[in-house]
DRENBA-220900 format. One record per residue (C-alpha): residue number from 1; residue in three letters; y, z, x. Coordinates in nm, 3 decimals, m for minus. Example, Ala and Ser with C-alpha at 12.3 -4.5 7.8 and 13.67 -1.06 7.14 Angstrom:
<rs>
<r 1 'ala' <m0.450 0.780 1.230>>,
<r 2 'ser' <m0.106 0.714 1.367>>,
</rs>
This chain:
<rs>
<r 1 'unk' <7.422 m1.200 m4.159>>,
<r 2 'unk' <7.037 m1.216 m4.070>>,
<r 3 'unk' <7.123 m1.163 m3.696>>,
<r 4 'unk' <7.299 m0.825 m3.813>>,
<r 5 'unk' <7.017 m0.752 m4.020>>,
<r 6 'unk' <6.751 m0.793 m3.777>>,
<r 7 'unk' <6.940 m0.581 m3.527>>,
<r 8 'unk' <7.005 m0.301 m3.746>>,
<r 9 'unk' <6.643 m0.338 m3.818>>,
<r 10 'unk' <6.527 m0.351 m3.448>>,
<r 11 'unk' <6.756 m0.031 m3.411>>,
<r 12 'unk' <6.576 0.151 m3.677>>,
<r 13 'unk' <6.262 0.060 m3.549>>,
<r 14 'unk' <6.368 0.247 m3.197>>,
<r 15 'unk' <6.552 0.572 m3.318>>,
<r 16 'unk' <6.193 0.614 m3.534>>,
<r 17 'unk' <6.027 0.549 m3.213>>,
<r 18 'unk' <6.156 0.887 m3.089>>,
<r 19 'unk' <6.094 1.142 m3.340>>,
<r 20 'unk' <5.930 1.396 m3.063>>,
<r 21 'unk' <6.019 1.400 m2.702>>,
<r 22 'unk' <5.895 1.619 m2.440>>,
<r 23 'unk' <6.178 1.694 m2.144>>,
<r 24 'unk' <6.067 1.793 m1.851>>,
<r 25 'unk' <6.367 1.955 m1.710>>,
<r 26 'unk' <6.634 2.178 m1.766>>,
<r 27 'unk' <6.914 1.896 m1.695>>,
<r 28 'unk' <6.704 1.653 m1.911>>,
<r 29 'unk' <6.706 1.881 m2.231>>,
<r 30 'unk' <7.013 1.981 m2.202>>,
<r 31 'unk' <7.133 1.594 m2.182>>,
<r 32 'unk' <6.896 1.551 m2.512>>,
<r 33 'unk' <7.082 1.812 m2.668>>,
<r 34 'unk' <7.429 1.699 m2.584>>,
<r 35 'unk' <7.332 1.305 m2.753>>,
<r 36 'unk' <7.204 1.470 m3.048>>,
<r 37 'unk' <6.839 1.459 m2.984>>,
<r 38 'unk' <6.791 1.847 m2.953>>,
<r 39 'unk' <6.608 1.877 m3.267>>,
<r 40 'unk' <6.366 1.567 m3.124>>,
<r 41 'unk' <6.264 1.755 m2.876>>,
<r 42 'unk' <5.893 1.930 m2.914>>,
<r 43 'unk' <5.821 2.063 m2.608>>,
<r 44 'unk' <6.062 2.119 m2.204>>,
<r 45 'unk' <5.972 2.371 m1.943>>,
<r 46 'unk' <5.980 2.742 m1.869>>,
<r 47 'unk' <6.305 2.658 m1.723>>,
<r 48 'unk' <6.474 2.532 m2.029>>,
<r 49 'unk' <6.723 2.783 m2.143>>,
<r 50 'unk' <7.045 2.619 m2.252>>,
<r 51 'unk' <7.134 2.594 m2.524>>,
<r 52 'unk' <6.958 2.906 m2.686>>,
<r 53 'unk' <6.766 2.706 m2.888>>,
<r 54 'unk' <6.610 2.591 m2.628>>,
<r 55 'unk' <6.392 2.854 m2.559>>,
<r 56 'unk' <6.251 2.794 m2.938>>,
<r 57 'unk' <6.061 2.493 m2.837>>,
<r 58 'unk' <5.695 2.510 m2.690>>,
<r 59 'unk' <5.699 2.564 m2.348>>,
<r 60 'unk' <5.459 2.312 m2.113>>,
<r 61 'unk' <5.490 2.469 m1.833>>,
<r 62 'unk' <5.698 2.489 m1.465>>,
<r 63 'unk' <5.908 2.186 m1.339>>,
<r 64 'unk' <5.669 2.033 m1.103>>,
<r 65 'unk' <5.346 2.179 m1.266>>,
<r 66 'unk' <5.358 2.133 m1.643>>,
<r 67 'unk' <5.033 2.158 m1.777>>,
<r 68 'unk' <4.874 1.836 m1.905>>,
<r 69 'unk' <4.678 1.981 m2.209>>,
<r 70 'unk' <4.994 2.149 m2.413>>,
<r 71 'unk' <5.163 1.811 m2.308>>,
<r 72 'unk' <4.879 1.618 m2.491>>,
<r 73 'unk' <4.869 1.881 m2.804>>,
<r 74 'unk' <5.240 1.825 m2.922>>,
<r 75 'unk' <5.170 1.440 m2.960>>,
<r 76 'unk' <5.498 1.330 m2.779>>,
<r 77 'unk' <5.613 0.970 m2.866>>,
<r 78 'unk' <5.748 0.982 m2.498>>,
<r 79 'unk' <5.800 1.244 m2.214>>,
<r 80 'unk' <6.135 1.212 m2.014>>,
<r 81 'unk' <6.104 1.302 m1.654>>,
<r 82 'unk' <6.295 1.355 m1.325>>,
<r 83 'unk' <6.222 1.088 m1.007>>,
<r 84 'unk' <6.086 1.353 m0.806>>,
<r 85 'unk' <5.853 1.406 m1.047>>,
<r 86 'unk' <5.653 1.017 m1.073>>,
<r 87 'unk' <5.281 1.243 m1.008>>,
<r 88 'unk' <5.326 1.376 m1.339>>,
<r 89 'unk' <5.428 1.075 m1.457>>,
<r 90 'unk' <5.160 0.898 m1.355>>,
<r 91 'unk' <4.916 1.119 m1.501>>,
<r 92 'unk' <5.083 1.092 m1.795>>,
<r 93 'unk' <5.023 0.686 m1.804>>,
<r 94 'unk' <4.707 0.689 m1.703>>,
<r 95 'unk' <4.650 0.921 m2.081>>,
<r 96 'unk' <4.814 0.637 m2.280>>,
<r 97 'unk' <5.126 0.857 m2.305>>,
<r 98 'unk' <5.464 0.656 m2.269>>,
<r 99 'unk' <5.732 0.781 m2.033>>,
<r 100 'unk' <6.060 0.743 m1.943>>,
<r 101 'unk' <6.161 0.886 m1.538>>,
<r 102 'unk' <6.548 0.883 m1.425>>,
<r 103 'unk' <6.709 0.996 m1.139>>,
<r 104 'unk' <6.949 1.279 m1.145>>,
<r 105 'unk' <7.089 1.376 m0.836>>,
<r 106 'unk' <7.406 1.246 m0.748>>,
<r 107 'unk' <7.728 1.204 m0.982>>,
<r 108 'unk' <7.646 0.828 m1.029>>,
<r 109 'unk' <7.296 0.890 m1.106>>,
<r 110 'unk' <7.342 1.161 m1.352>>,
<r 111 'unk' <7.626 0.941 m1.513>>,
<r 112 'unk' <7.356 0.661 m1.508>>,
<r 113 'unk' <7.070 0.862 m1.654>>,
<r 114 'unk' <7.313 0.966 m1.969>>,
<r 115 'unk' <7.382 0.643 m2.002>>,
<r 116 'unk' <7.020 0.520 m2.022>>,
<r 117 'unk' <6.939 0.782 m2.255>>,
<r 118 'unk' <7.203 0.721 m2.479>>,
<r 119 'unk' <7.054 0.395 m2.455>>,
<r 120 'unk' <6.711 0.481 m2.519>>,
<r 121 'unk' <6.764 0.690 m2.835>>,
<r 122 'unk' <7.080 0.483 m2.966>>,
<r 123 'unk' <7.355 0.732 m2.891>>,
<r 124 'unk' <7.573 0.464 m2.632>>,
<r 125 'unk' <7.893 0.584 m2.782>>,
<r 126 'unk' <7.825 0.984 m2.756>>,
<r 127 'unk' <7.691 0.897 m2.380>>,
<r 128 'unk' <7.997 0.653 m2.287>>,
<r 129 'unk' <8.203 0.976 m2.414>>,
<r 130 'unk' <8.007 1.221 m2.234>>,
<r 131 'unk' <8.048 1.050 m1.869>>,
<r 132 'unk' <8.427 0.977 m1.958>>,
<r 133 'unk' <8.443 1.349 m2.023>>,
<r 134 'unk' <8.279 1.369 m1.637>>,
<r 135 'unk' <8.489 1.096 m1.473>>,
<r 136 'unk' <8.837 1.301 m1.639>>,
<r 137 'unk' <8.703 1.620 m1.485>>,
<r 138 'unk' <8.655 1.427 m1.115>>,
<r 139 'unk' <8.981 1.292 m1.170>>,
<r 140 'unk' <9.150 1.655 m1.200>>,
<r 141 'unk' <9.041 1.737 m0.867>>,
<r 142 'unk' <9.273 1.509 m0.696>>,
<r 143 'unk' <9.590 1.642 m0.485>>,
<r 144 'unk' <9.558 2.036 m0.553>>,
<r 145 'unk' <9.445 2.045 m0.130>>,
<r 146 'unk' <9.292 1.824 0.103>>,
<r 147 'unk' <9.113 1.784 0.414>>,
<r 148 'unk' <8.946 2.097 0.369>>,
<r 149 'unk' <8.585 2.144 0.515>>,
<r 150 'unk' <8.367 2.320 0.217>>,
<r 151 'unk' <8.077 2.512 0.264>>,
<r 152 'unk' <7.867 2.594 m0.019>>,
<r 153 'unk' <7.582 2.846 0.016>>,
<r 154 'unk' <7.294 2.854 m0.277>>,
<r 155 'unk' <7.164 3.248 m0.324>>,
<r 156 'unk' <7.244 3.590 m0.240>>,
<r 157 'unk' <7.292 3.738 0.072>>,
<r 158 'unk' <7.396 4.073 0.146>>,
<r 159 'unk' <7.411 3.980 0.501>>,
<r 160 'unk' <7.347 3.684 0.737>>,
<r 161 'unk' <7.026 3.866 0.854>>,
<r 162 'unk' <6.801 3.559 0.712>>,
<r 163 'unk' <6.903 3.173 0.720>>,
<r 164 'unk' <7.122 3.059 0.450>>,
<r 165 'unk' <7.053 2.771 0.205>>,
<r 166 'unk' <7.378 2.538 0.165>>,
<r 167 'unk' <7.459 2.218 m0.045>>,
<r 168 'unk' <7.385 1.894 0.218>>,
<r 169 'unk' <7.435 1.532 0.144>>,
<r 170 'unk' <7.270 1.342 m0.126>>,
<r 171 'unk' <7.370 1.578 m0.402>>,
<r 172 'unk' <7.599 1.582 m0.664>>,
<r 173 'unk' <7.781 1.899 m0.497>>,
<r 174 'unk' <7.847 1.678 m0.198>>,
<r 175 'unk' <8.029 1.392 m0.423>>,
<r 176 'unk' <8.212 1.630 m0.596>>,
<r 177 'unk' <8.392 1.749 m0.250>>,
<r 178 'unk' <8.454 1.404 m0.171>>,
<r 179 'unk' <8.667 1.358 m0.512>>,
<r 180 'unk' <8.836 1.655 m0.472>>,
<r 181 'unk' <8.989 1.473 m0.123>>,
<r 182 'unk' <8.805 1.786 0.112>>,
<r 183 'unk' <8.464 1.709 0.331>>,
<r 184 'unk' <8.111 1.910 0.317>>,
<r 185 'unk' <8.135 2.124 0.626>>,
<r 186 'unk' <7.797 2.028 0.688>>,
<r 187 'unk' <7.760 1.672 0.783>>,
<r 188 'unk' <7.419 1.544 0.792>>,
<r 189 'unk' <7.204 1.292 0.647>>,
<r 190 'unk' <6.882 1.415 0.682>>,
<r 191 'unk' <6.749 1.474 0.296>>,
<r 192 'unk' <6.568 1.786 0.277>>,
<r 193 'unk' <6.729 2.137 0.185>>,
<r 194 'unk' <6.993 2.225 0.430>>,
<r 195 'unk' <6.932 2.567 0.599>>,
<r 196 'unk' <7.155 2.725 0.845>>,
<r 197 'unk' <7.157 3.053 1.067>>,
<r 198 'unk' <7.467 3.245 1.150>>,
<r 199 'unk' <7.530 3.051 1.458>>,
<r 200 'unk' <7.537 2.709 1.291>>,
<r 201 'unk' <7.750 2.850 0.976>>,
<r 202 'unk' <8.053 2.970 1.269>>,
<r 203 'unk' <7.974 2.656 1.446>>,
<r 204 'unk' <8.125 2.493 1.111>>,
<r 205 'unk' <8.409 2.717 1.073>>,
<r 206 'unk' <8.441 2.636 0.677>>,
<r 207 'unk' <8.790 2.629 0.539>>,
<r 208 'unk' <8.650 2.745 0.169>>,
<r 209 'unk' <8.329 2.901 0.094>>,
<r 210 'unk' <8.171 2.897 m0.257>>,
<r 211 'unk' <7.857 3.057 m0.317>>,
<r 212 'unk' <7.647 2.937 m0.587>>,
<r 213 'unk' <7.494 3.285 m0.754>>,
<r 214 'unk' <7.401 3.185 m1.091>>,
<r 215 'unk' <7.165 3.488 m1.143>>,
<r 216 'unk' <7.377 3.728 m0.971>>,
<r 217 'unk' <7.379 3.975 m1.204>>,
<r 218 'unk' <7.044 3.990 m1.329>>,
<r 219 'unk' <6.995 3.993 m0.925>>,
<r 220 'unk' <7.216 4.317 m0.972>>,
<r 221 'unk' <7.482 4.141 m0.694>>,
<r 222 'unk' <7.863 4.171 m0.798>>,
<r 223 'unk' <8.102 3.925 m0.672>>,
<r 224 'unk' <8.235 4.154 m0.422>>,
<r 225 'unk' <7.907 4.171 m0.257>>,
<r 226 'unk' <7.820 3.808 m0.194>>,
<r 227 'unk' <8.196 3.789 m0.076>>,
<r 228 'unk' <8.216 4.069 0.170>>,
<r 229 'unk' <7.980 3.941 0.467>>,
<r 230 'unk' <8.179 3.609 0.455>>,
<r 231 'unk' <8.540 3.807 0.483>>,
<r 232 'unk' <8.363 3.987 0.815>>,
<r 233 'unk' <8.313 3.629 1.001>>,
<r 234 'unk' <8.529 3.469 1.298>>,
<r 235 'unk' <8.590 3.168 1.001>>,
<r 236 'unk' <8.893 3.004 0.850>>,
<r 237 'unk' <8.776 3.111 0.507>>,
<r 238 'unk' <8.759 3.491 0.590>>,
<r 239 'unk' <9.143 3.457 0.753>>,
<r 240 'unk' <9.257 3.283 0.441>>,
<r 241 'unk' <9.026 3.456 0.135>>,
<r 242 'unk' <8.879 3.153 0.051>>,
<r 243 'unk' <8.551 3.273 m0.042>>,
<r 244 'unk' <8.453 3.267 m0.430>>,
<r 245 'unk' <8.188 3.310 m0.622>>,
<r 246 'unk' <8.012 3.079 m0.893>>,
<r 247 'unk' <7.801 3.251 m1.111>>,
<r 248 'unk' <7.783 2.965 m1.388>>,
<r 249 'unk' <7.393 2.923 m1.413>>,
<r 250 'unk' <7.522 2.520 m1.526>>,
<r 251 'unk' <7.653 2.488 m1.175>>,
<r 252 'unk' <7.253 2.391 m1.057>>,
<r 253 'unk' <7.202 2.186 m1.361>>,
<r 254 'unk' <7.253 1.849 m1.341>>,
<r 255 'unk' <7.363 1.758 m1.671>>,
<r 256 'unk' <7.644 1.700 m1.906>>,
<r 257 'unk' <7.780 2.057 m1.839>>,
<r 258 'unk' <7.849 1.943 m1.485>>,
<r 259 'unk' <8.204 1.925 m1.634>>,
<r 260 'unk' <8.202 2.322 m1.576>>,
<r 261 'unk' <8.162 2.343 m1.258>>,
<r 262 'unk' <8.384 2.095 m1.168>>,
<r 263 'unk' <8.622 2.253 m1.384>>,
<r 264 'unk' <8.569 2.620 m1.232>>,
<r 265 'unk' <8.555 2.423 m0.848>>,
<r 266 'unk' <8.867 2.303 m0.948>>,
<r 267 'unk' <8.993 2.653 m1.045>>,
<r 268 'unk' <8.895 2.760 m0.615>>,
<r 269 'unk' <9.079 2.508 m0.524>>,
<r 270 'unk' <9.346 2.607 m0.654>>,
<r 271 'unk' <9.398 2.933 m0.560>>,
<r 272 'unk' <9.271 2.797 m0.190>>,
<r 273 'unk' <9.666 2.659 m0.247>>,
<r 274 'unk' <9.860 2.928 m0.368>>,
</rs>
């Protein structure tokens, strides 16, 4: 009975611990949100914009250049940031300000940073239920087609007049091609973003195509747009009209809404097989 006691005390003690919390990225807040913890949260970025009320919350700055001061002036009891963020995070330390850093990049690390979260602010249940909801959505990608090669372009082009950005390895998109049973078209292990010219992209001769476009419309593109230079190309994907569009603004987020995209890449696929 004092063993329970202390614990529940010791739990106390750490949900208290966290009354305001400054995220430092889009994916992070939105995680925050999803455990519970939006209303901890006293300051993210200019970047933070789901859920609406987000964009409430006192704004510190961009992604890799929050500014220290408006940091400082909310008081947080701890700033959560990204990996590729540990500068920050240093300077942060060094100002007697506590800090927690995960990794969110692939499916297992996003999965993992939930999960250490949920941890950190006492939500283990809601997490374990969040990356269940994420290993289901994996799961429904299985046997709908397979052995595909799958390009995925990030922005808008009108034409193929500039180099094209496109998903690599070491990314989340990446892992979610492999549990769907198809292969990135571009194989290459080289971190850095990926950038190809019209050349390499026929070289590849992609079986599906989908472009990420998640401001295409305040961009002013329609989905017919982004599609039509793809249909024009000497590819499998312009012979078989497997070119899409997603215009999810979650599918660059890595958070718990990864579920969405899956869930709409799931959607390609299967009209890839009809």
């Amino acid at each position: 009975m004092l063993l329970k006691l202390l614990l529940v005390t010791l739990l106390a003690a750490q949900l208290s611990a966290y009354e305001r919390i400054v995220a430092l990225s889009p994916a992070i807040n939105e995680i925050l949100f999803a455990l519970g913890f939006g209303d901890k949260i006293v300051g993210n970025t200019d970047y933070c914009r789901y859920p609406i009320e987000s964009n409430a919350i006192a704004k510190v700055g961009g992604y890799f250049s929050p500014s220290l001061e408006k940091i400082v002036v909310l008081k947080p009891d701890i700033v959560i940031l990204q990996e590729n963020n540990l500068a920050t995070a240093d300077k942060l330390q060094k100002l007697g300000i506590q800090t927690m850093v995960v990794k969110i990049d692939t499916i297992d690390s996003i999965k993992k940073a939930i999960n250490s979260l949920g941890t950190l602010l006492g939500k283990k249940e809601k997490s374990a239920l969040i990356v269940k909801k994420i290993d289901h959505s994996l799961t429904g990608l299985k046997g709908i087609v397979k052995n595909k090669k799958i390009l995925i372009p990030i922005g808008y082009y009108s034409d193929f007049s500039k180099e094209i950005f496109v998903a690599g390895q070491n990314l989340y998109f990446d892992d979610i091609i492999e549990a769907s049973g198809n292969t990135n078209a571009l194989q290459r292990s080289q971190k850095g973003q990926p950038v190809l010219n019209l050349e390499k992209i026929l070289k590849l001769n992609p079986d599906i195509v989908i472009i990420l476009a998640p401001l295409m419309r305040e961009k002013k593109f329609t989905k017919e747009a982004l599609i039509a230079p793809w249909l024009k190309l000497p590819i499998k994907a312009a012979a078989t009209k497997s070119v899409f569009v997603e215009e999810g603004a979650y599918a660059g987020v890595p958070s718990d809404r990864i579920t969405y995209f899956i869930d709409d890449f799931r959607g390609f696929l299967v009209e890839t097989a009809r």
